[in-house]
N, C-alpha and C positions, 0 to 999 in steps of 0.2 A: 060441570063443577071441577076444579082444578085439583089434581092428586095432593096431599100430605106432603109427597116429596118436592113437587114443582112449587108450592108455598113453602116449605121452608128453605127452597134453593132462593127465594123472590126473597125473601124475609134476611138470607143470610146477605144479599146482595146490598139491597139500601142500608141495613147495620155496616155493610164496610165502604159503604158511600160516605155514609155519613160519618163514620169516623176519618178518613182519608179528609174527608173537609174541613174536618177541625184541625188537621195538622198540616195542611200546606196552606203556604204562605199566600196573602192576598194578593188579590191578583194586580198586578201593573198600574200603577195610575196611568192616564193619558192625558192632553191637554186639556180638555174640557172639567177635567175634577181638580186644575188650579185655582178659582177662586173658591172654591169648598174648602181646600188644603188652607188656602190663606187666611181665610177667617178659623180657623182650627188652629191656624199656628198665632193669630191676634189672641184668640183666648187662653191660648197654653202658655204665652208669656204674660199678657197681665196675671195671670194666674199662679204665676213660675211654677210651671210644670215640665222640669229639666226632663223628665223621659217621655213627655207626650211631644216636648217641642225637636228633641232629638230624632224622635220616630217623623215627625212633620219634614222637618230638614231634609232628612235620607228621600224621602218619599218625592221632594221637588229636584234632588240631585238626578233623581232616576227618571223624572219627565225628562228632565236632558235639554230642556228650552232654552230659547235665550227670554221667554216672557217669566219663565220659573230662575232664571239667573238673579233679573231686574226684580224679584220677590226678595231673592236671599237679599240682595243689596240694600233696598230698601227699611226693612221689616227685621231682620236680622246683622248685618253687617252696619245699620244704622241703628241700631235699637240701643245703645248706650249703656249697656251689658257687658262689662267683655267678659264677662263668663260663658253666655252665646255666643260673641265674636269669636273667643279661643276653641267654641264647640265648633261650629262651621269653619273657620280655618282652615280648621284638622280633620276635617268630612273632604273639605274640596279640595287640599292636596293629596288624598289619596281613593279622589273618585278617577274612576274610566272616563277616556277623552270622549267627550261630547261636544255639540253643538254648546252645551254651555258653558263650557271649560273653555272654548274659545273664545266668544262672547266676552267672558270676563280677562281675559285676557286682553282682547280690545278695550274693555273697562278701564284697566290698568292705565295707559295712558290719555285717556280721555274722560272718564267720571269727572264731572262738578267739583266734587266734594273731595277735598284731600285726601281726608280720613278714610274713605273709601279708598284708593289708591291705595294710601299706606299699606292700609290690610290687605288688597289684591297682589302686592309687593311680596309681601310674609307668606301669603297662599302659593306665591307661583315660583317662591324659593326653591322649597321644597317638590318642584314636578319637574321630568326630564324631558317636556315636548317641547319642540323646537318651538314653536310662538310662546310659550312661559317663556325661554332664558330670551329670544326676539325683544319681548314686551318690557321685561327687566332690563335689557339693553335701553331700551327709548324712555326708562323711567332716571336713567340717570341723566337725562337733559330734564328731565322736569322740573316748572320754571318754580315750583314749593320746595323748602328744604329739607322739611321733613323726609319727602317721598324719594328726594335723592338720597339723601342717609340711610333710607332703608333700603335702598337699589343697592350701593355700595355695600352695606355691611351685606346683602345678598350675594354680590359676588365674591365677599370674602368667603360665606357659608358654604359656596359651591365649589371654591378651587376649581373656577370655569376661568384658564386663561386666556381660552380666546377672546377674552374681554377689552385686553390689555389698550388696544386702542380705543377702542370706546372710553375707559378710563378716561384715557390721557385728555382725549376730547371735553370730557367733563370737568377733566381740572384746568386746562383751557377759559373755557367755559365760566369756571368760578374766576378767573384773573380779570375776563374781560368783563367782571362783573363789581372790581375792587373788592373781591373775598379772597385775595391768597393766601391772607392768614388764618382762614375761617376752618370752621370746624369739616366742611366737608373736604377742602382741598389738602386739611393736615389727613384726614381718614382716606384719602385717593394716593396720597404719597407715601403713608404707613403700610399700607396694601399693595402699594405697587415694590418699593423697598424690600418688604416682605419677600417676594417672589422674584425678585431680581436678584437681592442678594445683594445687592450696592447702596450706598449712602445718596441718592439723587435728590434733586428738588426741582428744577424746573420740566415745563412738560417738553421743552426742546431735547432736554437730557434723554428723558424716557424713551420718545419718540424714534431717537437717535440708535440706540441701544437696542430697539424693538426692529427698527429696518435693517440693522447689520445682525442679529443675532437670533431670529422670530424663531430657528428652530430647535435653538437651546433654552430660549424663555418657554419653548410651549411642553419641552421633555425635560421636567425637572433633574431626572435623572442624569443627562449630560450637564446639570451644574455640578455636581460633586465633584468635576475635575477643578484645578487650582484656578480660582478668575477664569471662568473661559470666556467671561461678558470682555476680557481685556479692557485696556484703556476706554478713559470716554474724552474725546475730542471736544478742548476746553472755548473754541471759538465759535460755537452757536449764540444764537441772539439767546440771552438770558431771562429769565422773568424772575428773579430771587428779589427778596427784600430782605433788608438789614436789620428791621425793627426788633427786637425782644421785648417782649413785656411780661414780668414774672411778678409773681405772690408770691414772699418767702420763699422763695427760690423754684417756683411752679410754675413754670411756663405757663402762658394761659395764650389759651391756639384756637381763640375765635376772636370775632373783631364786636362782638354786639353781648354786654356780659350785665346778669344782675351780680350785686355782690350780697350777700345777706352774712349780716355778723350781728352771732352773740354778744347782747350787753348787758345778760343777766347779771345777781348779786356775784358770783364764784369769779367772775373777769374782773376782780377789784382783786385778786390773788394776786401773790408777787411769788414766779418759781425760782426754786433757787438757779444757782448757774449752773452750768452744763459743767463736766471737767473738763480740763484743760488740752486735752489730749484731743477732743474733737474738733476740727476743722474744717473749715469751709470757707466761701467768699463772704469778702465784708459787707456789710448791710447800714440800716439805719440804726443810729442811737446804739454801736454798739452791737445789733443785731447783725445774722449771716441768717445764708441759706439753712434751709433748717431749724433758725432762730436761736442758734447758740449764743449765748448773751456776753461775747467777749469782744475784746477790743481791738484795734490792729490790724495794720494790711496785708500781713500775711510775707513781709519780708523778714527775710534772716536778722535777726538781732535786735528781733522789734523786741518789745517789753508788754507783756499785754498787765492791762491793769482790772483791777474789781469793780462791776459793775456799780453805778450809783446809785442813789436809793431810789426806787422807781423807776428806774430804767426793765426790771425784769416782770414790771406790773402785765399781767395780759391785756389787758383795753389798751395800757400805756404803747405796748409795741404793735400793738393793732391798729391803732390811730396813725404813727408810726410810719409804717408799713403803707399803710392804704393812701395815706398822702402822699408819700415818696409815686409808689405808681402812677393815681390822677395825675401829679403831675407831671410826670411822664409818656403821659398816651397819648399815643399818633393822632391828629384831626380825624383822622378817618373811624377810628373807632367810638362806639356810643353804647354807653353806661347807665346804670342806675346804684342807687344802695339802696339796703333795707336795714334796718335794725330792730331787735327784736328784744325784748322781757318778756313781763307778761303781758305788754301790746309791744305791737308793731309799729314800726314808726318807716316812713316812703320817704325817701327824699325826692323821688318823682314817680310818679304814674306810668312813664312811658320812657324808651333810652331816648339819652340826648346825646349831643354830637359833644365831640370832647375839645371843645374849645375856649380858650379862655374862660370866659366870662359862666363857663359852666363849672369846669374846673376848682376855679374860686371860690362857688360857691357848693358843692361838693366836697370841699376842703372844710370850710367852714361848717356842714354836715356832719362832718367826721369827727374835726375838733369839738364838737359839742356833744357827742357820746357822753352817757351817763349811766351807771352799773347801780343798777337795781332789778329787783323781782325776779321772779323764775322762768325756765326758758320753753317758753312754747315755740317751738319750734316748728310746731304743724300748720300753725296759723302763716306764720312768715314765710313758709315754702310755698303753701297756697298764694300767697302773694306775689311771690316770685314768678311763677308759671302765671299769674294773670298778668305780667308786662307783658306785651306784643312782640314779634317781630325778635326777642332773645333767643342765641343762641346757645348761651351757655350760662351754667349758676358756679359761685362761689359760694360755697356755704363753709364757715368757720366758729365753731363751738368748742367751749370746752365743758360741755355737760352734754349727757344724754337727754333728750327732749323729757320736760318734767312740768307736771300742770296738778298740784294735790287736789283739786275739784277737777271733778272729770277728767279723771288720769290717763293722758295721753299712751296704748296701746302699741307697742313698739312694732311687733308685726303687720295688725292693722295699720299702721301709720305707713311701713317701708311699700305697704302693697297700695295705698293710695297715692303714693308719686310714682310707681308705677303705672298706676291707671292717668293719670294727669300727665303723665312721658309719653304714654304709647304712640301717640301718633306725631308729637314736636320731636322727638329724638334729638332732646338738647342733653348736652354733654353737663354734669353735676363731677364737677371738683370739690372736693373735702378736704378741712385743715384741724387741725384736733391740738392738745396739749398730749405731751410725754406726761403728765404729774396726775392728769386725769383719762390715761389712755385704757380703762379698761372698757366699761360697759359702754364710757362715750363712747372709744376708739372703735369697737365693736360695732354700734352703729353706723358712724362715718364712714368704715370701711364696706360695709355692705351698699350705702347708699353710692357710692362713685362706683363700687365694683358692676351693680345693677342699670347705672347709667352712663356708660362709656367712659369713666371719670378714674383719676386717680386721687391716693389719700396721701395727706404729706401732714407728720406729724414735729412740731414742735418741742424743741427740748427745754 
């Protein structure tokens, strides 16, 4: 029979067994307990169980697999969530290099599915191993746009110069592709600009300036002396194009564009004039950049005169305006419109090519605006983003989006073109009124600021 002491020495033993086992962490998964994890992580999402599915995530990061990668991707980075997409993200740029982290990196340019890429793009922003920035390199030839705009705006995020030719390649790339004016080759030459410190545009320029100066472009610190990129030798084969095409005085730097304009009641308003003292170039009806409603080209001794009655109507200069462009846009570019109250109204489903016979009747679209009802505005963005193949939105309002049944949510609203952007990464330009620039303005400026986009406001 065992002494008093040797029992409570045995007794005090499994009490700190067993406590020691409630407090250290479980042990390791391993390959074999991945499809247990996976149906654990299928119930904890239909379930939305944000900290069972969080604890699920970690647990397949730490298998470390490339079959536990092909899970996240699947089940999560395809699960239509991006509140789990933003969860895992932000797990996998700042998990330990594994087997899986490479994996997905290989993902990066080779997944099916765009949207997978995109977010492998945004995941490997953020990681310092040489196959992340490798993988983001080969995602700016990627033949979807999206996945290059998000490559690009990755090497803005990193201030990784050694990118600079790979760039140039890419915008190469977009020319022999008839997109020079397109959204990614304006974002490759604002970036490259950027960092050069020079006004350039074609990629012969860059190129030029990168083989005589690679090791002043790569030590920022040797720019701060005066020009030391010097001259740039103006006899290279050129790739510029001549064309401008503006909105009210907004560049517009894509070649494939929806335009969505308000025709609610409040666009039958008539603002007054701008004073006298602002200036800018002449426009339509009277209209400039900016939309100053005065008259005159702007030489010495002109005489400007007072707008006429209806010339400062908003529909009136928006009609205006949008016919002057049509009919100005290059063949090469293709359009839509939308107009919106409180329905929507398409003047096509899909872009078309901007050619006569579309042009016309695009015109005629326009000229037929009519200012009624209130501006739902959520509905006709939705609409926007279901054309194909667009790269950029015009959206011009002069109210804050307003629906008295089922009152349109302004922050829910900003975070669902958010969600409906994440992976097109189409650029959203905004145009607003001066006379209603508060709570509108207030919107409009957040939606361009959130989508690559600028706000130009109306006087």
């Amino acid at each position: 029979m065992a002494s008093p002491a040797r029992t409570r020495c045995w007794l005090t033993g499994l009490v700190l067994a067993l406590l020691l086992g409630a407090f250290l962490p479980p042990a390791a998964a391993d390959a074999a307990d991945l499809p247990e994890l996976r149906d654990e992580l299928t119930k904890a999402l239909r379930r939305k169980q944000d900290a069972a599915t969080s604890r699920l995530l970690d647990q397949m990061i730490e298998l470390g697999s490339v079959d536990a990668a092909e899970v996240l991707i699947a089940d999560a980075l395809l699960s239509g969530r991006p509140e789990i997409e933003t969860m895992l993200q932000e797990k996998l740029a700042a998990a330990p290099w594994s087997t899986l982290v490479h994996w997905l990196c290989n993902r990066c340019n080779n997944h099916e599915r765009y949207e997978v890429r995109v977010q492998l793009v945004r995941i490997l922003t953020h990681r310092d191993d040489r196959d992340a920035f490798v993988a983001l390199l080969s995602a700016l030839l990627d033949p979807v746009e999206p996945v290059k705009m998000a490559a690009v705006s990755a090497m803005r995020s990193r201030n990784q110069r050694t990118s600079i030719p790979h760039l140039i390649r890419a915008l190469e790339q977009e020319i022999q592709l008839e997109r020079e004016l397109g959204q990614i080759a304006t974002e490759i030459r604002e970036l490259l600009n950027d960092w050069y410190g020079k006004e350039l545009y074609g990629p012969s320029e860059f190129l030029q300036v990168w083989n005589r100066h690679k090791d002043i472009l790569l030590d920022p610190n040797k720019q701060r002396q005066k020009d030391p990129l010097g001259e740039i030798d103006t006899r290279f084969r050129g790739t510029g194009v001549d064309v401008k095409v503006d909105f009210f005085g907004e560049e517009i730097l894509t070649q494939r564009i929806v335009f969505v304009m308000d025709t609610s009641i409040s666009m039958k308003e008539e603002d007054a004039p701008p004073p006298p003292e602002e200036e800018s170039r002449p426009g339509v009806d009277g209209d400039r950049t900016g939309g100053t409603g005065v008259g005159g080209d702007g030489r010495e001794g002109d005489r400007r005169r007072r707008p006429q009655l209806g010339e400062r109507q908003r529909l009136k200069r928006v009609q205006n305006e949008l016919v002057r462009l049509i009919s100005n846009l290059p063949p090469k570019f293709e359009f839509t419109i939308i107009s919106f109250d409180n329905e929507v109204t398409i003047w096509a489903g899909a872009l078309q090519k901007a050619t006569k016979k579309n042009k016309n009747s695009a015109i005629q679209f326009v000229r037929d605006f009519k200012c009624d009802g209130e501006t739902w505005t959520d509905e006709a963005m939705e609409a926007a983003f279901a054309v194909p193949r667009a790269r950029s939105i015009v959206l011009l309002s002069d109210g804050q989006p307003y629906r008295s049944k089922n009152p349109i949510h302004i922050p829910t609203f900003l975070d669902r073109i958010d969600e409906w952007n994440r992976f097109e990464n189409r650029t959203i330009q905004t145009i607003g009124f001066r006379a209603t620039s508060g709570r509108a303005g207030s919107f409009l400026k957040q939606v361009a600021s959130r989508n690559h986009g600028t706000y130009t406001e109306l006087p």
